[in-house]
Residue, then its C-alpha position, 0 to 999 in steps of 0.5 A: x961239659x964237665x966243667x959246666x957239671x963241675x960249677x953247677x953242682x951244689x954242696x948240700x948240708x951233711x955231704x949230699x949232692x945236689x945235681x941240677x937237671x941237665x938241659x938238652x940230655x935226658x938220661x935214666x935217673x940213677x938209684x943213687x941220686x934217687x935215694x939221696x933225694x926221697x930220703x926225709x930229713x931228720x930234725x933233732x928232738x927238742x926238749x920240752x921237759x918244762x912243759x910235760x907233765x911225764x918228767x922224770x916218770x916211765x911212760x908206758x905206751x900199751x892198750x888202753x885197759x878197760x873198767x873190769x866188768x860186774x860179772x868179773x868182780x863177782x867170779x873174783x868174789x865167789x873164787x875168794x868165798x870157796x876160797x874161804x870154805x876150803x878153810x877147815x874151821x878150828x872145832x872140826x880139826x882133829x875130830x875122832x869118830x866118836x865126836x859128834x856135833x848136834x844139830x837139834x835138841x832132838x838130835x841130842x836127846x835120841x842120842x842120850x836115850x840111845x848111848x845105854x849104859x856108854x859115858x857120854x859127855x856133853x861139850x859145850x862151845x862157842x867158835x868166838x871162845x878163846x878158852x874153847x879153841x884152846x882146851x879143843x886140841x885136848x878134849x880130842x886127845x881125850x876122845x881119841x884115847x878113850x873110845x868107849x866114850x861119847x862125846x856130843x858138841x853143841x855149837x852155842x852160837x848156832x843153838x843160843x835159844x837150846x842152851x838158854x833152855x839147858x842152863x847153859x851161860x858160861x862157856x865152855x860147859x861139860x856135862x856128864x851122863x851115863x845110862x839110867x843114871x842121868x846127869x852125873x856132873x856138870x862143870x866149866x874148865x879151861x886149860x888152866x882147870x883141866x884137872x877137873x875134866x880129868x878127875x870126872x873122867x877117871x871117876x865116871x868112866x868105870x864100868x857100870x851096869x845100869x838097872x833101867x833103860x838110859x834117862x838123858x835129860x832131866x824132866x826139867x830141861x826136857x819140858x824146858x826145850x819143849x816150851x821153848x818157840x824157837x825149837x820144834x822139839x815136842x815132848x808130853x810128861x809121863x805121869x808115874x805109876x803110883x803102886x796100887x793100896x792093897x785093902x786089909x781084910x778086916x775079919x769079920x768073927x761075930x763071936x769077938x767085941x767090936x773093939x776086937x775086930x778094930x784093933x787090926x786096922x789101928x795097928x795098921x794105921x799105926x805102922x803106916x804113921x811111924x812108916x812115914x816119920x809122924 
């Protein structure tokens, strides 16, 4: 018999045995001869970088990744605009306590009418201004160090309409005012000019007593913002008091010639004319 296994068994390809079934005996197939006949067979990959449109890339086999949704865009956009928020602007770096920037022409007018006898200077700019981003870091320095003095901002591209009725056309702009003597200088400078903020700063910071209540604005300017549509500032002119003429007393002497009783008032009148330059 087992010479008839021996020339019936066949040599496969790669060393595996073939046994044919056995006529007449019926045995129990072992796990060996099970595991050499289920066991696929392995064919060797062909090359097909001709025809693949892959070669010479990293193919990369994962999920398939969705469009991202509009709700996802715009939680991406708001994130960037708080982002930019955060973001301090440069004209509120190194702001002192008594920097303030206004935010209405009647803002600024109440604020001139209530500084007394303070220094208060007026500071005109633009956030697009180059030569204001660069005197601002100084004019701090010059509100840190001098503390008594008021300094009031007004942003030129949020409040174009209230400068237009200042007078305001060259940036960046000073102007200087204390108590009842109103406007006391006005001027440009840049770096390059800051001598000149210096000089009316040591002339006007001196202590001074003024004899009045605060004037602020001009009566110009504040009829200016008045007229002006695009502010909702409401001013009326106070007419001045003209002192009132005291009538001269004529004596009235029936003893004395009528030329007599004229003279007085002649002279009078002649005061008032060399009075007046006449």
């Amino acid at each position: 018999m087992a010479e008839v296994l021996a020339q019936r068994t066949l040599l496969l390809p790669g060393g595996h045995l073939s046994l044919p079934p056995f006529c007449g005996i019926r045995s129990r197939p072992s796990l060996t001869a099970f595991t050499l006949f289920s066991r696929p067979k392995v064919e060797p990959l062909k090359s097909s970088s001709c025809d693949s449109k892959f070669h010479g890339r990293r193919l990369v086999v994962g999920a398939r990744r969705g469009r991202p949704s509009r709700a996802h865009l715009r939680s991406g956009s708001e994130q960037m605009a708080l982002s930019f928020k955060k973001a301090m602007k440069w004209w509120h770096k190194g702001l002192q306590p008594n920097m303030v920037e206004m935010e209405s022409a009647e803002q600024l007018v109440d604020s001139l009418l209530n500084a007394g006898d303070k220094l208060v200077i007026v500071d005109f700019f633009s956030p697009g201004c180059g030569g204001c981003r660069a005197l601002h870091p100084k004019i701090c320095q010059f509100a840190e160090s001098n503390q008594d003095v008021l300094f009031l901002q007004i942003n030129y591209e949020q409040h174009k309409s209230m400068c237009y009725s200042l007078g305001v056309h060259v940036l960046p702009f000073f102007r200087f005012y204390r108590g009842a003597h109103g406007r006391l200088c006005s001027f440009s400078c840049t770096n390059a000019t800051i001598k000149k903020f210096k000089d009316a700063l040591a002339k006007h910071i001196t202590d001074r007593c003024s004899l009045g209540p605060a004037r602020g604005l001009e009566e110009s300017e504040l009829l200016a913002l008045a007229a002006n549509k695009d502010l909702s500032f409401n001013y009326t002119s106070k007419p001045v008091p003209m002192p009132e003429e005291i009538p001269e007393r004529i004596p009235t002497d029936p003893k004395l010639p009528l030329h007599a009783v004229r003279r007085p008032a002649q002279e009078s009148e002649d005061k008032a004319l060399a009075a007046a330059g006449r």
